[in-house]
PDB file of N, CA, C and O in Angstrom:
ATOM      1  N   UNK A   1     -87.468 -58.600-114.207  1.00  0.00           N
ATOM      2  CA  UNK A   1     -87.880 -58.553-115.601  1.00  0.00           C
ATOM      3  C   UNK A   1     -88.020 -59.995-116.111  1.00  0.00           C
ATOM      4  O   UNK A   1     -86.990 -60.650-115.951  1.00  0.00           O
ATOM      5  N   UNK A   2     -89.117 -60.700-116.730  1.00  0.00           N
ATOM      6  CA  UNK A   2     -89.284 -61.950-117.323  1.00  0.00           C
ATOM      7  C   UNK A   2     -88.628 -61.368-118.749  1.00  0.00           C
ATOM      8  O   UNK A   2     -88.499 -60.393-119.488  1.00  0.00           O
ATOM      9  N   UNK A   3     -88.221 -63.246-118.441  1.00  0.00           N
ATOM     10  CA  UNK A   3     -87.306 -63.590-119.928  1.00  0.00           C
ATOM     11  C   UNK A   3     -87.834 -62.963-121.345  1.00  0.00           C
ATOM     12  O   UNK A   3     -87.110 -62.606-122.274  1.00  0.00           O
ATOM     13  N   UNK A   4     -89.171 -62.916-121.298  1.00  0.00           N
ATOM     14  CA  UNK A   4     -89.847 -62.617-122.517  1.00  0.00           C
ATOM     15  C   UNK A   4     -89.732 -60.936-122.841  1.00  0.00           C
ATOM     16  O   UNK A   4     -89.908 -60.438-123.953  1.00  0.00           O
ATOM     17  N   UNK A   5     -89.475 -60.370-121.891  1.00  0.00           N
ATOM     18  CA  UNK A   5     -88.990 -58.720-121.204  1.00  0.00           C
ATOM     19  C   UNK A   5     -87.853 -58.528-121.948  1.00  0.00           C
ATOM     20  O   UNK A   5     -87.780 -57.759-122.907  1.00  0.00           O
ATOM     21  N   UNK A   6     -86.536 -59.543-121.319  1.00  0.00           N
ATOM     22  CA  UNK A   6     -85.761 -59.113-121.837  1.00  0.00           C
ATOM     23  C   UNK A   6     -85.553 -59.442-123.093  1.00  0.00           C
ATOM     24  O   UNK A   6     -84.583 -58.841-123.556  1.00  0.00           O
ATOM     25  N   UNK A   7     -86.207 -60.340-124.023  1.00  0.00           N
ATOM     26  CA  UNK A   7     -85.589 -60.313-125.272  1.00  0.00           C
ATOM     27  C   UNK A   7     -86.428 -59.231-126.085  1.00  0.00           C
ATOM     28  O   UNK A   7     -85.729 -58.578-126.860  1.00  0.00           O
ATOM     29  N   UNK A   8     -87.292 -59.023-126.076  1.00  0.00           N
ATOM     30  CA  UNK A   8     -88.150 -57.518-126.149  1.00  0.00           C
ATOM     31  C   UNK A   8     -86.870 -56.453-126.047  1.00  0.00           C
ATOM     32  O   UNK A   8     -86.547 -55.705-126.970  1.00  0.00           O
ATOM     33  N   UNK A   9     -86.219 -56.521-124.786  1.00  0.00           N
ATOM     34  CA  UNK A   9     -84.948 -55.738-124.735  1.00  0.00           C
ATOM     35  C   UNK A   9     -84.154 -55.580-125.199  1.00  0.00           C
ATOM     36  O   UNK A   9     -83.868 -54.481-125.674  1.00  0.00           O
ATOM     37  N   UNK A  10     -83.400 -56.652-125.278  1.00  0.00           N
ATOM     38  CA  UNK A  10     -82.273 -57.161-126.395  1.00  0.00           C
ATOM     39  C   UNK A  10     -82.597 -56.670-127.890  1.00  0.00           C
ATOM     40  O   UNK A  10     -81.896 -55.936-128.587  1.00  0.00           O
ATOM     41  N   UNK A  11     -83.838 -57.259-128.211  1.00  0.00           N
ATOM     42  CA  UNK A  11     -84.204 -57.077-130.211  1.00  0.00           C
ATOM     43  C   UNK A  11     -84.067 -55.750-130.311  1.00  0.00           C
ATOM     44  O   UNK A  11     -83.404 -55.132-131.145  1.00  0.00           O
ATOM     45  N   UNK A  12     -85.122 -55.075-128.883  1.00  0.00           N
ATOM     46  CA  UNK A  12     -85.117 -53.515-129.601  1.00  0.00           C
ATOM     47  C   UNK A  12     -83.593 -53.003-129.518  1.00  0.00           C
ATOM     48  O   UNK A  12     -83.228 -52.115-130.289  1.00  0.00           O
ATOM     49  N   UNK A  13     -82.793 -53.507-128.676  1.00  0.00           N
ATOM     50  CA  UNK A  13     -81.549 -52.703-128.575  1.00  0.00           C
ATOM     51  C   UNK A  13     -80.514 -53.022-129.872  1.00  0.00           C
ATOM     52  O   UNK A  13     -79.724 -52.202-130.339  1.00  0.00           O
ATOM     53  N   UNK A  14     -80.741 -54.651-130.427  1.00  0.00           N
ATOM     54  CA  UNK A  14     -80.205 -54.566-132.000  1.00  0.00           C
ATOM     55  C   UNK A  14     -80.806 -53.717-133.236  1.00  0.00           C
ATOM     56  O   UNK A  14     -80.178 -53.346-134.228  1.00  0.00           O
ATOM     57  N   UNK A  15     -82.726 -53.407-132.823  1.00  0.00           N
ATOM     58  CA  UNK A  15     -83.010 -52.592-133.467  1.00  0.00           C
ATOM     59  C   UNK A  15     -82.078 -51.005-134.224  1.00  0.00           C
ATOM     60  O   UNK A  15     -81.603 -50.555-135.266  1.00  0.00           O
ATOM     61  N   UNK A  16     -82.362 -50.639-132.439  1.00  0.00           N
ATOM     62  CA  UNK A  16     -81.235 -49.018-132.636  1.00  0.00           C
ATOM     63  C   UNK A  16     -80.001 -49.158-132.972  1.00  0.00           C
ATOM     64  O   UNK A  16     -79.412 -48.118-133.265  1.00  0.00           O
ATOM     65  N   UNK A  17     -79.158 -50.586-133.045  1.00  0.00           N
ATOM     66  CA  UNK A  17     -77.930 -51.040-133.168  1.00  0.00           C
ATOM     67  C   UNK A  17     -78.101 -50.196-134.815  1.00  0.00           C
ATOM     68  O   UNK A  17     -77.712 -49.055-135.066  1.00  0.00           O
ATOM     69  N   UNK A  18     -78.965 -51.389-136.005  1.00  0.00           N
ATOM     70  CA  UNK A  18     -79.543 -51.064-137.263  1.00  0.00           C
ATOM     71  C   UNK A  18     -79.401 -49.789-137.800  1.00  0.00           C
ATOM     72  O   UNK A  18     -78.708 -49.250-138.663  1.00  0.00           O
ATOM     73  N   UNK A  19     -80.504 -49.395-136.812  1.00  0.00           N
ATOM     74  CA  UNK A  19     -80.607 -47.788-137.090  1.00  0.00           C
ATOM     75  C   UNK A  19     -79.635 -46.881-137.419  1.00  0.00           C
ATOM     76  O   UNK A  19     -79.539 -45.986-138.258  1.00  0.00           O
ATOM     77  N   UNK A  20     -78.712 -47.475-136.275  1.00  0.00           N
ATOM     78  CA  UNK A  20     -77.256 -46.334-136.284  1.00  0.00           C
ATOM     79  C   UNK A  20     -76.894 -46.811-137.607  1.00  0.00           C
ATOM     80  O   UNK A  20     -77.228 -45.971-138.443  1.00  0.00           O
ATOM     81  N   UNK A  21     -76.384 -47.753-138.087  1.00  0.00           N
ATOM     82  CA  UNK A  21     -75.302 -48.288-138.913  1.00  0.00           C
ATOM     83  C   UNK A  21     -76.102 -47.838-140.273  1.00  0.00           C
ATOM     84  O   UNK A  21     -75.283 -47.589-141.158  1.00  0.00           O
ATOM     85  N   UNK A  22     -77.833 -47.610-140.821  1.00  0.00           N
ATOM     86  CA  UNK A  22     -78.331 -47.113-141.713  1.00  0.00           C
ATOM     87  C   UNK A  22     -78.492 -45.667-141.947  1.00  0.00           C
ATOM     88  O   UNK A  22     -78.856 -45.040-142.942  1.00  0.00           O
ATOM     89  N   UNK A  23     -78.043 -45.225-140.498  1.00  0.00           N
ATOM     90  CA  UNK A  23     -77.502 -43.529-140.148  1.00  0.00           C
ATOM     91  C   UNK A  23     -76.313 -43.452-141.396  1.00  0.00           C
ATOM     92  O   UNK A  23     -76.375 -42.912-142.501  1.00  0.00           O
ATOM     93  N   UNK A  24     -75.420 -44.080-140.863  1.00  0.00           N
ATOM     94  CA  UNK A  24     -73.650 -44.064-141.504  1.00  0.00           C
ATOM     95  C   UNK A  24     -74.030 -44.665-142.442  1.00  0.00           C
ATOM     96  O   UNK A  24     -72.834 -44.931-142.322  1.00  0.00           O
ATOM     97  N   UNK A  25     -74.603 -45.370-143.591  1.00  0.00           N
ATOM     98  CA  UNK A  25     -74.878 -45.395-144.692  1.00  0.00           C
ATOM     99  C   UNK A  25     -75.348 -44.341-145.151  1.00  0.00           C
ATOM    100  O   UNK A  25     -74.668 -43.991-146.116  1.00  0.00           O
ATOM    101  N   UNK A  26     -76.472 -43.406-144.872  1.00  0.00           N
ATOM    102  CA  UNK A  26     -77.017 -42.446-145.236  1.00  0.00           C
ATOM    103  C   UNK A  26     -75.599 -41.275-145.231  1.00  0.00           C
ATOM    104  O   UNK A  26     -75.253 -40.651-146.234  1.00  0.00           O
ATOM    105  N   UNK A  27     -75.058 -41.194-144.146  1.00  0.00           N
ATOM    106  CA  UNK A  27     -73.881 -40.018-144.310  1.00  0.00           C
ATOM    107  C   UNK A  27     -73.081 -40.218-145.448  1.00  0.00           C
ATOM    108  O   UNK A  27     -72.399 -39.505-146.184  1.00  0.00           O
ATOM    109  N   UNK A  28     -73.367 -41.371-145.369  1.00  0.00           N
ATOM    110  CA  UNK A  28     -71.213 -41.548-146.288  1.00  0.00           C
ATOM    111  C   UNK A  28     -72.169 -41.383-147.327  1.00  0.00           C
ATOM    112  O   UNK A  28     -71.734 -40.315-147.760  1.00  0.00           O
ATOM    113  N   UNK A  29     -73.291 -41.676-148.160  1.00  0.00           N
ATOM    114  CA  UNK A  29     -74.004 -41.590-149.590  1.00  0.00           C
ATOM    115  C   UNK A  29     -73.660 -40.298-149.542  1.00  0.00           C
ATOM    116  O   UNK A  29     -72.779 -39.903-150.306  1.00  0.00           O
ATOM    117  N   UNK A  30     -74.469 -39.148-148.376  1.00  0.00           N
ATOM    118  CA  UNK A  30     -74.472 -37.995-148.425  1.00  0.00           C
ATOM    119  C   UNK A  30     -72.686 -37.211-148.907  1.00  0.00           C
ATOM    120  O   UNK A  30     -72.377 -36.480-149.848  1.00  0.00           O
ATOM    121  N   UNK A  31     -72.159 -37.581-148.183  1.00  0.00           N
ATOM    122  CA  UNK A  31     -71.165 -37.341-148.072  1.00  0.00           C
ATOM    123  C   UNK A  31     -70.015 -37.513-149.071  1.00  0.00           C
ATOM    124  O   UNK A  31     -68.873 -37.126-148.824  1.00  0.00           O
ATOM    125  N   UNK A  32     -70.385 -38.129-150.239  1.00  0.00           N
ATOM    126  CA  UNK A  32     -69.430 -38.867-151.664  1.00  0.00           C
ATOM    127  C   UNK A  32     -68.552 -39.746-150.960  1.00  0.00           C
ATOM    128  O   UNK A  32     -67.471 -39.752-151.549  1.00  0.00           O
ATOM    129  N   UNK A  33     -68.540 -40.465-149.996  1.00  0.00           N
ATOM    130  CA  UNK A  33     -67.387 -41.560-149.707  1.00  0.00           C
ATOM    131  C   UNK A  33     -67.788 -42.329-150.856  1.00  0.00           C
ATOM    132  O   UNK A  33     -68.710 -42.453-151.663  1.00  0.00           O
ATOM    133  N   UNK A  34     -66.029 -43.039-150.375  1.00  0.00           N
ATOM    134  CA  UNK A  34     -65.629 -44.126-151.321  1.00  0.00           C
ATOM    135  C   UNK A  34     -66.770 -45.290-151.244  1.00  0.00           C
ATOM    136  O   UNK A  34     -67.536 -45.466-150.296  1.00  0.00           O
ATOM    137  N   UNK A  35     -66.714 -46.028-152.428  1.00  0.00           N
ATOM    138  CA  UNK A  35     -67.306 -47.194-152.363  1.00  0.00           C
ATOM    139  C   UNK A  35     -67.196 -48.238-151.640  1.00  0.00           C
ATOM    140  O   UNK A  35     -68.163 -48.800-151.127  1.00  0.00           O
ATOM    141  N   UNK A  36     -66.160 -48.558-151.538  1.00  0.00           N
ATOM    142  CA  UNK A  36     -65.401 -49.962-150.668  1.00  0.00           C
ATOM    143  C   UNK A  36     -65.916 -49.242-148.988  1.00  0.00           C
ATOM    144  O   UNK A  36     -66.301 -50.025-148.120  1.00  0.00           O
ATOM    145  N   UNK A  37     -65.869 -47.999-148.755  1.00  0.00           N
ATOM    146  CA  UNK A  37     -66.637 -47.834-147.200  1.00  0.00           C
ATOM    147  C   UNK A  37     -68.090 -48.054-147.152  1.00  0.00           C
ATOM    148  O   UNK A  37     -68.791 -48.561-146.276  1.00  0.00           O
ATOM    149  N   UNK A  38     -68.333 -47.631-148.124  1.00  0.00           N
ATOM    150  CA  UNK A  38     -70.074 -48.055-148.437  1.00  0.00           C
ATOM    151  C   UNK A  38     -70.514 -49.380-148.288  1.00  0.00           C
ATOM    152  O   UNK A  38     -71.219 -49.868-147.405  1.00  0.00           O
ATOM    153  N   UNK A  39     -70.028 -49.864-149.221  1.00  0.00           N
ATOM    154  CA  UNK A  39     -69.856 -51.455-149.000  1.00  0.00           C
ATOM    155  C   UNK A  39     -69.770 -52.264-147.586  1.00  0.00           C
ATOM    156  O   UNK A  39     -70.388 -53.136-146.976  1.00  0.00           O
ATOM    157  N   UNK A  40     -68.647 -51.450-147.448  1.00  0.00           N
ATOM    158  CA  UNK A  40     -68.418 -52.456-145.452  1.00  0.00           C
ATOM    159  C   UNK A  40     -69.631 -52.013-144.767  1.00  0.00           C
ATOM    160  O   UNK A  40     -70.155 -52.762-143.944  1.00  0.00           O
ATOM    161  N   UNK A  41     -70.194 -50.707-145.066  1.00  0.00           N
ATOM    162  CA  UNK A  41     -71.273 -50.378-144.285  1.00  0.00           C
ATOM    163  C   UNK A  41     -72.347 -51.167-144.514  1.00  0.00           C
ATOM    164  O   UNK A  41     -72.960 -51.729-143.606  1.00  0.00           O
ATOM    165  N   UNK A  42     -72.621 -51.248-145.665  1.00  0.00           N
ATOM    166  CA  UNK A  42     -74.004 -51.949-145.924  1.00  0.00           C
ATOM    167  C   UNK A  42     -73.906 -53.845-145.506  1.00  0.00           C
ATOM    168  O   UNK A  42     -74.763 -54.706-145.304  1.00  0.00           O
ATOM    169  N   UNK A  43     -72.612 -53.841-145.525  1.00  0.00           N
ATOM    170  CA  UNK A  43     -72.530 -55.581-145.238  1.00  0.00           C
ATOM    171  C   UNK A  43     -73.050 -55.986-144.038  1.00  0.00           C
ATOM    172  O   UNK A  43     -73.729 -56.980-143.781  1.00  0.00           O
ATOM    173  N   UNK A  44     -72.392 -54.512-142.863  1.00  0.00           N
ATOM    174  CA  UNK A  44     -72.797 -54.526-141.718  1.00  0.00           C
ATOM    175  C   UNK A  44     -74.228 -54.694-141.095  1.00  0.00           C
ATOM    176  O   UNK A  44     -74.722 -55.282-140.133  1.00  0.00           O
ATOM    177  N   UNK A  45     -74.580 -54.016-141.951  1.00  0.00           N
ATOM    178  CA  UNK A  45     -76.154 -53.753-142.003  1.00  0.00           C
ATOM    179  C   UNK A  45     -76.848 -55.161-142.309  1.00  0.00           C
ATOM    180  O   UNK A  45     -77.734 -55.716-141.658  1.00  0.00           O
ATOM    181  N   UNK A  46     -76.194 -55.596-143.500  1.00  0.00           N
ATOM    182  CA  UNK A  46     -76.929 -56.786-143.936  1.00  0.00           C
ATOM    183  C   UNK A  46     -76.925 -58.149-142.885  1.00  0.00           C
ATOM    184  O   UNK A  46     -77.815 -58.967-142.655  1.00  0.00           O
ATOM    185  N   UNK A  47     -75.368 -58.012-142.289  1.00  0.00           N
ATOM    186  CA  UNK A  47     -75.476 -58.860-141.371  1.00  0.00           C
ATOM    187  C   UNK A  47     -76.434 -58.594-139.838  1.00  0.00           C
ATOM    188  O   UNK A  47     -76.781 -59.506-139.088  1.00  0.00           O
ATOM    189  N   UNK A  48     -76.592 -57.807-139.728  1.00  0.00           N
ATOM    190  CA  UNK A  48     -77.090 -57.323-138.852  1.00  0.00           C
ATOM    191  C   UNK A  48     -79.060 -57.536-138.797  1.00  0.00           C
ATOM    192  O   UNK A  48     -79.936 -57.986-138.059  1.00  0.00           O
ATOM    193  N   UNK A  49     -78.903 -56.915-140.013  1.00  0.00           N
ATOM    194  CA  UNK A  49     -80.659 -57.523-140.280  1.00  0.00           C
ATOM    195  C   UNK A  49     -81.025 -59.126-140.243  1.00  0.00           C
ATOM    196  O   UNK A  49     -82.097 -59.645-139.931  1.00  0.00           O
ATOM    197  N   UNK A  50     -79.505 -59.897-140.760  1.00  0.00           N
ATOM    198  CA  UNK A  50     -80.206 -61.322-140.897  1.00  0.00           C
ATOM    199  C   UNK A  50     -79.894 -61.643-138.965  1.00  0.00           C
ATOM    200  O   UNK A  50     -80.427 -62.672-138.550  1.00  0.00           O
ATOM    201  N   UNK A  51     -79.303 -61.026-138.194  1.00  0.00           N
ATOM    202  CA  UNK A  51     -79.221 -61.912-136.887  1.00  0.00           C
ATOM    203  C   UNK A  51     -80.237 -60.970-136.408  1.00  0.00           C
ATOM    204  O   UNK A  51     -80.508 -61.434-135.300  1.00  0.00           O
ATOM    205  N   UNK A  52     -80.720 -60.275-136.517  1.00  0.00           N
ATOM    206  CA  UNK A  52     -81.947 -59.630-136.090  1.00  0.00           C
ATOM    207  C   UNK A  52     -83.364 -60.991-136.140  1.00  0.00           C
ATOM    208  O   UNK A  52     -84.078 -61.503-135.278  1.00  0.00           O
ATOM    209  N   UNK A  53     -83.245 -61.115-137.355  1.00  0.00           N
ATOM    210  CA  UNK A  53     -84.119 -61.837-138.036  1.00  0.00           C
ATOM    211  C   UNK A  53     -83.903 -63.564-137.558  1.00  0.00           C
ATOM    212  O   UNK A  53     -84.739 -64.352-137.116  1.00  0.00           O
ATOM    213  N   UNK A  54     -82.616 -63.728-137.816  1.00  0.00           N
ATOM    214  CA  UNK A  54     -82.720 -65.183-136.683  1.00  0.00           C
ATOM    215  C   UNK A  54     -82.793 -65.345-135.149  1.00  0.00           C
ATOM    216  O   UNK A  54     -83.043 -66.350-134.486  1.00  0.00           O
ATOM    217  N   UNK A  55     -82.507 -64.088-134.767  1.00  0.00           N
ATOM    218  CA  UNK A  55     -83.427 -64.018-133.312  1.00  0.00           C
ATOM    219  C   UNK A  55     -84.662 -64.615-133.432  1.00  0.00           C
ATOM    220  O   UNK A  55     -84.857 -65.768-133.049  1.00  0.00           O
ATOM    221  N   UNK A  56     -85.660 -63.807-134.020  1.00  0.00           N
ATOM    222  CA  UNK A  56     -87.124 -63.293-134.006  1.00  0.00           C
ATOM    223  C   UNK A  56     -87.263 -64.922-134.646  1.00  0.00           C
ATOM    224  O   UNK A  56     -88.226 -65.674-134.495  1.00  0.00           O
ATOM    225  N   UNK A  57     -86.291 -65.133-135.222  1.00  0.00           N
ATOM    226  CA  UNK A  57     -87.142 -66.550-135.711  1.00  0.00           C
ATOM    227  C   UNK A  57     -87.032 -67.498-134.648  1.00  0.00           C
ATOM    228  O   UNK A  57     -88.039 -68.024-134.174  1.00  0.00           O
ATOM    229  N   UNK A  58     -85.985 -67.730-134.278  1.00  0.00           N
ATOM    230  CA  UNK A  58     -85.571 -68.319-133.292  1.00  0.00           C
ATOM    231  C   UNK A  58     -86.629 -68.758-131.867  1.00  0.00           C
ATOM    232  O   UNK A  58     -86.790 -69.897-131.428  1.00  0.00           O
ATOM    233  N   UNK A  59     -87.151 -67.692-131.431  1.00  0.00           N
ATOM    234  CA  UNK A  59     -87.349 -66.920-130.510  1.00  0.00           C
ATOM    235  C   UNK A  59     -89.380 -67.453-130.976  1.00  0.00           C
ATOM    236  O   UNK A  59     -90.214 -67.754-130.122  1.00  0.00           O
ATOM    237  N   UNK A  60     -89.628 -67.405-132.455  1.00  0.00           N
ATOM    238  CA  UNK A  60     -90.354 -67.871-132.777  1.00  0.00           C
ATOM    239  C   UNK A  60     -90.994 -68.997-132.824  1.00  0.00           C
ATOM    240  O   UNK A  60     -92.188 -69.232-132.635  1.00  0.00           O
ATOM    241  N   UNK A  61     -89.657 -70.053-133.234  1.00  0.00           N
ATOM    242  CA  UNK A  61     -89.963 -71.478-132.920  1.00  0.00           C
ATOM    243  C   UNK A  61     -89.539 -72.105-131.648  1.00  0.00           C
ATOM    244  O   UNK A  61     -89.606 -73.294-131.335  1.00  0.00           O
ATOM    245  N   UNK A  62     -89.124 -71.171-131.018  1.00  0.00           N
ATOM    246  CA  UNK A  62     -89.230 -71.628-129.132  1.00  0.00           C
ATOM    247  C   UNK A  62     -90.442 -71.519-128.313  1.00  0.00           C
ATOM    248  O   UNK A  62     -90.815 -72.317-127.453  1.00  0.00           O
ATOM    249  N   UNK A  63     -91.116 -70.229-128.757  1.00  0.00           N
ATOM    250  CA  UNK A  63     -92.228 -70.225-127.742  1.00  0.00           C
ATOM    251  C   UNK A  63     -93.719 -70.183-128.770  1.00  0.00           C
ATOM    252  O   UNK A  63     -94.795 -69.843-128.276  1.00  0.00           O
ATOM    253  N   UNK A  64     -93.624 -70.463-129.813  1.00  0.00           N
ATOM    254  CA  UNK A  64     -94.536 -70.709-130.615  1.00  0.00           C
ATOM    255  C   UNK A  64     -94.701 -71.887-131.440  1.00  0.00           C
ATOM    256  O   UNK A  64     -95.571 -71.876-132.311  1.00  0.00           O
ATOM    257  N   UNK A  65     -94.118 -72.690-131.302  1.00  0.00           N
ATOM    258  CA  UNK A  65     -93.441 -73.984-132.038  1.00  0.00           C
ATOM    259  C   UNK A  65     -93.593 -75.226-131.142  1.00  0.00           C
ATOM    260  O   UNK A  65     -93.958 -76.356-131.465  1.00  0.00           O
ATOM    261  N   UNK A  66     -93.208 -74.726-129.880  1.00  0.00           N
ATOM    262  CA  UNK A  66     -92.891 -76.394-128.763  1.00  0.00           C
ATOM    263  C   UNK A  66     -93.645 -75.868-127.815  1.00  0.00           C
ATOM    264  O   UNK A  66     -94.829 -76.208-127.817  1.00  0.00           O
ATOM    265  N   UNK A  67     -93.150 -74.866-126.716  1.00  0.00           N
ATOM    266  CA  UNK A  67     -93.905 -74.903-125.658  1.00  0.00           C
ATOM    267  C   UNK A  67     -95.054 -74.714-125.477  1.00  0.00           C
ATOM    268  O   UNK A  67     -95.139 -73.599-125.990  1.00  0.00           O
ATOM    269  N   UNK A  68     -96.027 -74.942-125.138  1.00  0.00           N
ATOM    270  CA  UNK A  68     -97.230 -74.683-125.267  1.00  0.00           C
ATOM    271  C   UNK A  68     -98.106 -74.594-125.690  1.00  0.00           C
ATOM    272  O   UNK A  68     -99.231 -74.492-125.202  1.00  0.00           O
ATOM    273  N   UNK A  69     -97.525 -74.630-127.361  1.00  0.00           N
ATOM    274  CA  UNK A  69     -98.419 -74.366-128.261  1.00  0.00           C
ATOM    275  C   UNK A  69     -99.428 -75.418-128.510  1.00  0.00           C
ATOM    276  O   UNK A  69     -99.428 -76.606-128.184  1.00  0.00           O
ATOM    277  N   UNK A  70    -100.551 -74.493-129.360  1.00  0.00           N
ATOM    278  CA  UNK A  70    -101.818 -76.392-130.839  1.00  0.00           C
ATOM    279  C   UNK A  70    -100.798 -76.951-130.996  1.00  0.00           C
ATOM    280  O   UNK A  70    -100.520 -77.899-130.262  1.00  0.00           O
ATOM    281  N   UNK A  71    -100.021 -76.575-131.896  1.00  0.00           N
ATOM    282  CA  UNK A  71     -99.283 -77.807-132.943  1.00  0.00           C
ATOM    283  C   UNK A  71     -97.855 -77.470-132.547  1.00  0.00           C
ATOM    284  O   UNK A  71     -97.042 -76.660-132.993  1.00  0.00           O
ATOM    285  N   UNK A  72     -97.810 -78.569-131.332  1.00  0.00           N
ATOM    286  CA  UNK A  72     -95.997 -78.706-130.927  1.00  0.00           C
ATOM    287  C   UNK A  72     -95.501 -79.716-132.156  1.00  0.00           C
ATOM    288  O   UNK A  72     -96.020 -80.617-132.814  1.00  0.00           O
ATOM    289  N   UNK A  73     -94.179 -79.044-132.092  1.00  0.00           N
ATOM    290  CA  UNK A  73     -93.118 -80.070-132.721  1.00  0.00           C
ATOM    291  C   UNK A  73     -92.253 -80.768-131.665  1.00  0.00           C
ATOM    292  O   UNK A  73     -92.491 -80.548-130.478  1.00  0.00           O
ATOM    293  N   UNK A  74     -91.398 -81.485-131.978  1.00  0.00           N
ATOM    294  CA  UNK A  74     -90.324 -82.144-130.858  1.00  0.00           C
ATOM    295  C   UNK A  74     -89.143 -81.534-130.553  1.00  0.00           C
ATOM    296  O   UNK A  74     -88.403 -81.357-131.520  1.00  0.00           O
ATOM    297  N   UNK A  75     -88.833 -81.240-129.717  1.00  0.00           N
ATOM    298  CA  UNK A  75     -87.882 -80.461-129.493  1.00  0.00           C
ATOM    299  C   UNK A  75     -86.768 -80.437-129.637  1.00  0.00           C
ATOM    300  O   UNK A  75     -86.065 -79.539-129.173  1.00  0.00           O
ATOM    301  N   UNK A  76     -86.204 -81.698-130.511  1.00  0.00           N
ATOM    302  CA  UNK A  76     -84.923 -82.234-130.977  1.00  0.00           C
ATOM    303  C   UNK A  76     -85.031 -81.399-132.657  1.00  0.00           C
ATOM    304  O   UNK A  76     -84.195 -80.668-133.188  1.00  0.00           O
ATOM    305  N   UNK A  77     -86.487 -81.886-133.212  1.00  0.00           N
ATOM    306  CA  UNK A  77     -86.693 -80.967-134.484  1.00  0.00           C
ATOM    307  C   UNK A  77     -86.395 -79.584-134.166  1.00  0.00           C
ATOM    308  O   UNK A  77     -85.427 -79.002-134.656  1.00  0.00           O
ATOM    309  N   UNK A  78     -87.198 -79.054-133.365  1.00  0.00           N
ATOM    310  CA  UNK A  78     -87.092 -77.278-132.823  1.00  0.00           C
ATOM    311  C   UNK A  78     -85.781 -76.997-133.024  1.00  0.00           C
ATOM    312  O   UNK A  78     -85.551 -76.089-133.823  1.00  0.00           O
ATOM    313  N   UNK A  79     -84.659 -77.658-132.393  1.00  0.00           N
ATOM    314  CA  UNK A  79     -83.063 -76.972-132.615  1.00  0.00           C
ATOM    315  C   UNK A  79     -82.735 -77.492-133.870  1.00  0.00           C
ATOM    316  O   UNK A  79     -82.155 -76.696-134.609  1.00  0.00           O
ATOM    317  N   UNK A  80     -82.882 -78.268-134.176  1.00  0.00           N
ATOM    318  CA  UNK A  80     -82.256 -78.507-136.082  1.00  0.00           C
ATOM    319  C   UNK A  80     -82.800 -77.330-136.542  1.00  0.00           C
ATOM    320  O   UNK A  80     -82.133 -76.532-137.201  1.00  0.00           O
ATOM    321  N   UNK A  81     -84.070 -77.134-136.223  1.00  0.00           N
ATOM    322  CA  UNK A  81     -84.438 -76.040-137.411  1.00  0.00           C
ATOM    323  C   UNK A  81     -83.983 -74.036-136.882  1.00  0.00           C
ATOM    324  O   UNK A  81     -84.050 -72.992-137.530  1.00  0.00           O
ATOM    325  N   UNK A  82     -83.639 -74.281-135.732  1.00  0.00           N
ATOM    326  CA  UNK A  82     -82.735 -73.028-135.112  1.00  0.00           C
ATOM    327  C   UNK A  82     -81.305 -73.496-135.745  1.00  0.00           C
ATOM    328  O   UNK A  82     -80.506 -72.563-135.826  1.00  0.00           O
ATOM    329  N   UNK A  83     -80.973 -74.365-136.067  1.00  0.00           N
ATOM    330  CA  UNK A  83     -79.572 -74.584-136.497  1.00  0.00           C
ATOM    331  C   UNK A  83     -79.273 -74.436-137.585  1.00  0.00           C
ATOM    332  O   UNK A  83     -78.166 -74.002-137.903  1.00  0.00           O
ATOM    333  N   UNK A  84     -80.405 -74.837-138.625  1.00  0.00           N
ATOM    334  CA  UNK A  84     -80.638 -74.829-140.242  1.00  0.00           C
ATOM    335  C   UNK A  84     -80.513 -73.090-140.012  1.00  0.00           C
ATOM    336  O   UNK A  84     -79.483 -72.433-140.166  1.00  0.00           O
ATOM    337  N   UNK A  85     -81.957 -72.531-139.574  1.00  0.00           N
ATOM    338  CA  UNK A  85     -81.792 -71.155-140.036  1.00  0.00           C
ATOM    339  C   UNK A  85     -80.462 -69.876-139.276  1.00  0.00           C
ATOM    340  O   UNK A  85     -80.281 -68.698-139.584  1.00  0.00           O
ATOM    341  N   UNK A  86     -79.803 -70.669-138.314  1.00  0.00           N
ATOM    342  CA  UNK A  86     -78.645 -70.369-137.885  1.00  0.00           C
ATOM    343  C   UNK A  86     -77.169 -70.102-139.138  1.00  0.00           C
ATOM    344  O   UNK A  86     -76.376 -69.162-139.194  1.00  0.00           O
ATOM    345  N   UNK A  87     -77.239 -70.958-139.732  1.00  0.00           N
ATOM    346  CA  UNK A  87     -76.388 -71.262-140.848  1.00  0.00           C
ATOM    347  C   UNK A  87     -76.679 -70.354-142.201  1.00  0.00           C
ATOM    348  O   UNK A  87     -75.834 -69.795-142.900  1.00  0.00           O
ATOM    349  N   UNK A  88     -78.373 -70.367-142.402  1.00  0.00           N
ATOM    350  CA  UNK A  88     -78.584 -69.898-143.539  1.00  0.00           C
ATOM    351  C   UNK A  88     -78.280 -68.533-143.331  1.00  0.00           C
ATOM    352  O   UNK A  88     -77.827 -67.996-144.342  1.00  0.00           O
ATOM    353  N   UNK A  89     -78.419 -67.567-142.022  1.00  0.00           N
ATOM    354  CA  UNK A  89     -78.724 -66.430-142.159  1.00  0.00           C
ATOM    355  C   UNK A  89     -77.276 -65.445-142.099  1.00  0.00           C
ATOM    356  O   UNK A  89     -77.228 -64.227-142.266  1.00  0.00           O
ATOM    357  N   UNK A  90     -76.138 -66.376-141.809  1.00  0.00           N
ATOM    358  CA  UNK A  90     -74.788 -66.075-141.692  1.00  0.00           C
ATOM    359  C   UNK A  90     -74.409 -65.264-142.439  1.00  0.00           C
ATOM    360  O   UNK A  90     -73.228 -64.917-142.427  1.00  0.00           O
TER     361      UNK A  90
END
């Protein structure tokens, strides 16, 4: 399987990760749980969407950004800016 395979692999498998955890949001609404469980649920979620999302970005300015690309950047810039949006998406 090429590298590009497996992170295809990986994303979709945080995908269904998502999915589940917006499952168990949907129950517990359904369900009248407490708030404070709601809460942990949705945090989960939230965190979950932003490392989803700094993958894909990530993943973005690696093979669309430096290697190969029209308009490379330097590759010392490339990780500052995986590091910047590393931080922000915490």
């Amino acid at each position: 399987m090429s590298q590009p395979e497996r992170e295809k692999v990986k994303l979709l498998h945080r995908l269904r990760k998502l999915r589940g955890q917006l499952d168990a949001v949907e129950r517990s609404l359904a369900g009248d749980e407490d708030c404070s469980g709601q809460l942990m649920l949705l945090a989960a979620v939230h965190g979950g969407v932003n490392g989803l999302m700094g993958e894909i970005l990530e993943d973005h300015i690696r093979f669309h950004l430096t290697d190969g690309a029209k308009e490379r950047i330097a590759p010392e810039l490339a990780e500052d800016l995986i590091e910047l949006i590393r931080a922000y998406v915490k």
